[in-house]
VMD Tcl script that builds the backbone (N, CA, C; Angstrom):
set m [mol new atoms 246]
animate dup $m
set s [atomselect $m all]
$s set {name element resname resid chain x y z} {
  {N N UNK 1 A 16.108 16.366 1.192}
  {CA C UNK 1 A 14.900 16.947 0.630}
  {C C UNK 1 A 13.778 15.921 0.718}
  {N N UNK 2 A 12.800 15.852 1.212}
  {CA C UNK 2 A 11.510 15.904 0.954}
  {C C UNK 2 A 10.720 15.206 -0.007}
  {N N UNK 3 A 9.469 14.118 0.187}
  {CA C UNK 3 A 9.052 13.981 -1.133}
  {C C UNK 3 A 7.844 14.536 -1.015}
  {N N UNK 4 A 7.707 15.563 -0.011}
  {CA C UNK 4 A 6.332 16.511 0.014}
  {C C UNK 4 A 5.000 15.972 -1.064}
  {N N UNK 5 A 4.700 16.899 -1.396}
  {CA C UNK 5 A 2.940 16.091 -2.350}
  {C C UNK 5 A 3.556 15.080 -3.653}
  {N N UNK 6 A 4.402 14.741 -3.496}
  {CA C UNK 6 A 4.549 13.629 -4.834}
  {C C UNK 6 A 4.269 12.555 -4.361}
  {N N UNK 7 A 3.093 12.240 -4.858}
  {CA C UNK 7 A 2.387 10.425 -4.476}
  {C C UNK 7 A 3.495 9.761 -4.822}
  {N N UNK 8 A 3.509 9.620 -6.448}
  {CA C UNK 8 A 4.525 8.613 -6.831}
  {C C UNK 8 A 5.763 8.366 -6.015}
  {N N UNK 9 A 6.128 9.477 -6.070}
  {CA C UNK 9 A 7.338 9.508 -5.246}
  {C C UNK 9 A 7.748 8.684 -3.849}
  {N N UNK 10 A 6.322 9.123 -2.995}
  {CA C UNK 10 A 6.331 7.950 -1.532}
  {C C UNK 10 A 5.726 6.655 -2.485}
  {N N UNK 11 A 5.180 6.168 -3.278}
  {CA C UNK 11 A 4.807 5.251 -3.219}
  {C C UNK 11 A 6.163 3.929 -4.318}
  {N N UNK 12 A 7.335 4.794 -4.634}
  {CA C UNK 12 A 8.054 4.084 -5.047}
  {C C UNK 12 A 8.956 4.263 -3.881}
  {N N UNK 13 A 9.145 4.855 -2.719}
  {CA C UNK 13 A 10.191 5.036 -1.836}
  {C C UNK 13 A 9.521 3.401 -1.101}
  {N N UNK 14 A 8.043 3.636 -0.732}
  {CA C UNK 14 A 7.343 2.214 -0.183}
  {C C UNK 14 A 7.420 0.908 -1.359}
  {N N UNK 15 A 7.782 0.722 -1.734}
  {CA C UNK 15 A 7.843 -0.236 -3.296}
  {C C UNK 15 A 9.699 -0.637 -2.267}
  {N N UNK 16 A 10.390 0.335 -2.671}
  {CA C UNK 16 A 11.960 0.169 -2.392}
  {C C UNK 16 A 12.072 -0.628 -1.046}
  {N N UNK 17 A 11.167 -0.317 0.425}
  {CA C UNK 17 A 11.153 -0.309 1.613}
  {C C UNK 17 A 10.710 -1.804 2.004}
  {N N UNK 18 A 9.948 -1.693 1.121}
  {CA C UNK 18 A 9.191 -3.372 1.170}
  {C C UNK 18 A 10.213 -4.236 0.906}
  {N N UNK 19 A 10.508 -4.083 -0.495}
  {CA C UNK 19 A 11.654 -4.620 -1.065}
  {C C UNK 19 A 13.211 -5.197 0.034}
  {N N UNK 20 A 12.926 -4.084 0.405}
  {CA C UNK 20 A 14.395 -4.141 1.974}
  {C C UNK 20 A 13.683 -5.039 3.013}
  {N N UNK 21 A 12.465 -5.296 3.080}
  {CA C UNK 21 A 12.414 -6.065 4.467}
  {C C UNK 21 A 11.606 -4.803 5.559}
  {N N UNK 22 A 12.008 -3.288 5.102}
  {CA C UNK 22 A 11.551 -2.619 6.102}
  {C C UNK 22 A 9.991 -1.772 6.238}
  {N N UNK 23 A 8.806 -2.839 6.256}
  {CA C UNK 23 A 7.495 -2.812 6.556}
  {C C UNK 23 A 6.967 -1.991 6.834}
  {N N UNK 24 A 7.437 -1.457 8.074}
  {CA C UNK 24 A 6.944 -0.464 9.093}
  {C C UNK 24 A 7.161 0.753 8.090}
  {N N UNK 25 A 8.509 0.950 7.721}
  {CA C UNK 25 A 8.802 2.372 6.773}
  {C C UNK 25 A 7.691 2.185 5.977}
  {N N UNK 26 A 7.472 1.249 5.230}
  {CA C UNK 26 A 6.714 1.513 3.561}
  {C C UNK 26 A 5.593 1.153 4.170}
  {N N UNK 27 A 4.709 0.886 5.271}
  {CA C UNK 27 A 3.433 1.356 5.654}
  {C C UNK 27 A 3.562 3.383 5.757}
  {N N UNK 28 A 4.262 3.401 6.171}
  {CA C UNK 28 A 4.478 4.478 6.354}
  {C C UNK 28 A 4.570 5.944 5.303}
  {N N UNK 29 A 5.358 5.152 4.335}
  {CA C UNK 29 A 5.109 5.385 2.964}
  {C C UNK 29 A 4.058 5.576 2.007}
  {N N UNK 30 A 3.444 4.496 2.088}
  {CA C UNK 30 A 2.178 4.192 1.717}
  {C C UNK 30 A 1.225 5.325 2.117}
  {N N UNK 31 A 1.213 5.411 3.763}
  {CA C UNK 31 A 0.164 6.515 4.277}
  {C C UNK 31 A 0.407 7.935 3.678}
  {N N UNK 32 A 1.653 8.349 3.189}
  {CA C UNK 32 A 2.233 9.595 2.839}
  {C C UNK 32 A 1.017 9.596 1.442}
  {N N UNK 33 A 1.603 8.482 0.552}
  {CA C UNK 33 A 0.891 8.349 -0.665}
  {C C UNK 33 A -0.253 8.471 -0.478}
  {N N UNK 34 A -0.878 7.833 0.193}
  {CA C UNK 34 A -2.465 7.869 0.727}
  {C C UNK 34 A -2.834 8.947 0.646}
  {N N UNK 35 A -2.418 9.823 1.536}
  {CA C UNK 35 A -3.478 11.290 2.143}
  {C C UNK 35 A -3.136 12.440 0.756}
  {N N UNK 36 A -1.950 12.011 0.147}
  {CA C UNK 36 A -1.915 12.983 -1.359}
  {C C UNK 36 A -3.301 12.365 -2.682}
  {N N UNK 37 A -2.772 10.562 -2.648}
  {CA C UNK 37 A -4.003 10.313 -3.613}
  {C C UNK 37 A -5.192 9.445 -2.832}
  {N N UNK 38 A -5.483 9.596 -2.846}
  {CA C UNK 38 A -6.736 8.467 -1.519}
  {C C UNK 38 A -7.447 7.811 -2.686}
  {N N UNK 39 A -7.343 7.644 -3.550}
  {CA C UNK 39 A -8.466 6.735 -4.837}
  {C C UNK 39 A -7.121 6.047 -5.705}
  {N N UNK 40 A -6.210 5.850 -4.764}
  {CA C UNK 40 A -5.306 4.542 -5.854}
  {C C UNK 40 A -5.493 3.074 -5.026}
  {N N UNK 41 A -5.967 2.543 -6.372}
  {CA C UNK 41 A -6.514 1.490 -5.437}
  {C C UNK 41 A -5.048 0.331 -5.240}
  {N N UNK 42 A -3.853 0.436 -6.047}
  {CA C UNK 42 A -2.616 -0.141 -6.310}
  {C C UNK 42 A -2.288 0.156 -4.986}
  {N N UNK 43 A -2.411 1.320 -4.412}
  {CA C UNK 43 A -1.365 1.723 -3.217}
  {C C UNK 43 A -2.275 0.807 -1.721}
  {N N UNK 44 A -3.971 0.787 -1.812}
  {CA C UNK 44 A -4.401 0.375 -0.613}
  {C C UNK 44 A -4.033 -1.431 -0.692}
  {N N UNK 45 A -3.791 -1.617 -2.157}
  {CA C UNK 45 A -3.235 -3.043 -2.096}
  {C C UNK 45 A -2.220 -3.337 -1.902}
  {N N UNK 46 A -1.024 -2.732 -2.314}
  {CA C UNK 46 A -0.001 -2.806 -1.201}
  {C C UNK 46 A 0.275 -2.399 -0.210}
  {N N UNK 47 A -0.516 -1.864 0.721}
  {CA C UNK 47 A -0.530 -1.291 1.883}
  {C C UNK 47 A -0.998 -2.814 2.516}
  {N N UNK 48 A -1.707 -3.167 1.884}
  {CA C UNK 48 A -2.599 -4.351 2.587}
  {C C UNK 48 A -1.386 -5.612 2.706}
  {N N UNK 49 A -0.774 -5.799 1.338}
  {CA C UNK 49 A -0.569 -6.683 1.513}
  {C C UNK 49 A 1.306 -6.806 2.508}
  {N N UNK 50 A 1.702 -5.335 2.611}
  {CA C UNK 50 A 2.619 -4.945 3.493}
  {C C UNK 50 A 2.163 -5.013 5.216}
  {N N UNK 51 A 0.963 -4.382 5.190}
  {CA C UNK 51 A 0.124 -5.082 7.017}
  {C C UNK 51 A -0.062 -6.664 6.901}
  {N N UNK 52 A -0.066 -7.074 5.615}
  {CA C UNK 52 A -0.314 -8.550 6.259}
  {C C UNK 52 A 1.038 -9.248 6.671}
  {N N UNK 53 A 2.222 -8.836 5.939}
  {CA C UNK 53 A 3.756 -9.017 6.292}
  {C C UNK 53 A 4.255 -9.215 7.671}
  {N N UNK 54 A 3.234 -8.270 8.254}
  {CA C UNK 54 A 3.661 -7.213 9.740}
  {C C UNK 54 A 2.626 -8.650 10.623}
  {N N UNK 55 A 1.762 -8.925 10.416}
  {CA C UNK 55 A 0.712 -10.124 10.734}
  {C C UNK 55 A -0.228 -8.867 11.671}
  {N N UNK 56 A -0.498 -8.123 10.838}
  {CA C UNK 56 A -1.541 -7.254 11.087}
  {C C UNK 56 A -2.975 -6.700 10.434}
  {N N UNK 57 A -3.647 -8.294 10.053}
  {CA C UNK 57 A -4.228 -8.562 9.580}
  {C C UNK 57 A -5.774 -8.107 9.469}
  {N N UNK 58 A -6.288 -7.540 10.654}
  {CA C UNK 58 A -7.361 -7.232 10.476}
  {C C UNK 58 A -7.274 -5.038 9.227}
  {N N UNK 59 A -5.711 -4.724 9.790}
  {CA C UNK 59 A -5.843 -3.714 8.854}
  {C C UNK 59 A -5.357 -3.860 7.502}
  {N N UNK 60 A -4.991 -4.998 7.390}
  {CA C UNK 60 A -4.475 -5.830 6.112}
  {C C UNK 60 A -5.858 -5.846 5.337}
  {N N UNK 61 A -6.959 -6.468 5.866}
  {CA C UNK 61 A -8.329 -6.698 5.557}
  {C C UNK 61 A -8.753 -5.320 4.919}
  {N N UNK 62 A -9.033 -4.129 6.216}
  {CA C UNK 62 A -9.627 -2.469 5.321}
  {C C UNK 62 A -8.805 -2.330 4.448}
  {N N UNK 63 A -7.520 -2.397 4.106}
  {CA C UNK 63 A -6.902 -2.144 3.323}
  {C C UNK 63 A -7.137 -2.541 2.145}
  {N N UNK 64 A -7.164 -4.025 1.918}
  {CA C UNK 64 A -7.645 -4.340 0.393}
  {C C UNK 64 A -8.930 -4.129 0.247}
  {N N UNK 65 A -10.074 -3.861 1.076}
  {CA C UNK 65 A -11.517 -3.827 1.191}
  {C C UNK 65 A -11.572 -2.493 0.382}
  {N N UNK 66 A -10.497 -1.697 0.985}
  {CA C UNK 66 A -10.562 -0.213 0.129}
  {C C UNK 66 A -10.363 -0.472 -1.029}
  {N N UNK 67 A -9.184 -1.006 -1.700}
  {CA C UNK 67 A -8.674 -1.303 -2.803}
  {C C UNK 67 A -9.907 -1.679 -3.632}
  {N N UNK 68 A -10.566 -2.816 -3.443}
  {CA C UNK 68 A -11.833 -3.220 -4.288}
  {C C UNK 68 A -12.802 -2.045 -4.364}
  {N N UNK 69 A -13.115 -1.214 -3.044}
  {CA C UNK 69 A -14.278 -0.443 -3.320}
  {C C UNK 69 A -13.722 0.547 -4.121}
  {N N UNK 70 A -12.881 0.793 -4.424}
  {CA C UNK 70 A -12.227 1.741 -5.239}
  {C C UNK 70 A -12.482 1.489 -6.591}
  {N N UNK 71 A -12.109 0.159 -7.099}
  {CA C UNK 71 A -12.288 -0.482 -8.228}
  {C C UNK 71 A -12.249 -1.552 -8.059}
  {N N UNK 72 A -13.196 -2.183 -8.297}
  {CA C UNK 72 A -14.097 -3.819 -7.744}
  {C C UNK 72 A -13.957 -4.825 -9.134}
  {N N UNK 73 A -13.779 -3.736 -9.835}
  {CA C UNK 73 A -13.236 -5.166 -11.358}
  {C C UNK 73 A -12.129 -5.651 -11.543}
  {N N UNK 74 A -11.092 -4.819 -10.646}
  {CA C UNK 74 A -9.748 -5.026 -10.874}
  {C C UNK 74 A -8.940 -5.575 -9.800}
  {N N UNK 75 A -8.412 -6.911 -10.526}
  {CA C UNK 75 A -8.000 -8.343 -9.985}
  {C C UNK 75 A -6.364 -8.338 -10.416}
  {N N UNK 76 A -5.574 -9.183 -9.942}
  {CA C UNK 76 A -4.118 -9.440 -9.486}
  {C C UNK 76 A -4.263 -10.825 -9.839}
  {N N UNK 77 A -3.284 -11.693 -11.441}
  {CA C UNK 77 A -3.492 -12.425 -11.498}
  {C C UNK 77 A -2.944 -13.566 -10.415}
  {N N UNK 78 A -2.182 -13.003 -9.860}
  {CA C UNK 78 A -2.442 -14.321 -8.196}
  {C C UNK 78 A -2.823 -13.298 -6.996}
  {N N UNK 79 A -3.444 -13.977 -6.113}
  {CA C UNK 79 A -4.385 -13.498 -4.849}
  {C C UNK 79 A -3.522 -14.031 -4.032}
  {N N UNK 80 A -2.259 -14.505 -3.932}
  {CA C UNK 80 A -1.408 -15.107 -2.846}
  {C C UNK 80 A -0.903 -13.365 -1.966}
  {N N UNK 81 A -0.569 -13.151 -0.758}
  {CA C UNK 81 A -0.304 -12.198 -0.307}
  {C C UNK 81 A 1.221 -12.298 0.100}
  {N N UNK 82 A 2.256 -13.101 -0.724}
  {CA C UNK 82 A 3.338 -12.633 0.059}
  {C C UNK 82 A 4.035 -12.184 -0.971}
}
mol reanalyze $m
mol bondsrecalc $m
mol representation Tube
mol addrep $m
């Protein structure tokens, strides 16, 4: 079965995927989450910081760029990306 329109749902399957080592899936994940919520700014930051894993850095970059324009006050008390 399916995690059809449940954000949460892909975005803890991408949480799990990362967790494993497997990048590519939980980008993948991530995008599922994406196109259901497009204004979480949690998900474009781990999206980001999962492309930077991959050393795919310039979409690592839009990625958190989104994250801030989304909500620009809200900070991660470390800025380290791994």
């Amino acid at each position: 079965m399916g995690l059809g329109n449940n954000a949460e749902g892909w975005l803890k399957q991408a949480k799990e995927q990362f967790e494993a080592g497997d990048f590519e899936g939980a980008i993948a994940s991530y995008n599922q989450a994406l196109e259901i919520k497009p204004d979480n700014h949690h998900t474009w930051y781990d999206q980001g910081r999962t492309l930077d894993q991959l050393g795919r850095y310039e979409e690592a970059i839009a990625s958190l760029d989104q994250a801030i324009q989304i909500k620009p006050d809200w900070h991660r008390k470390s800025t380290r990306l791994n």
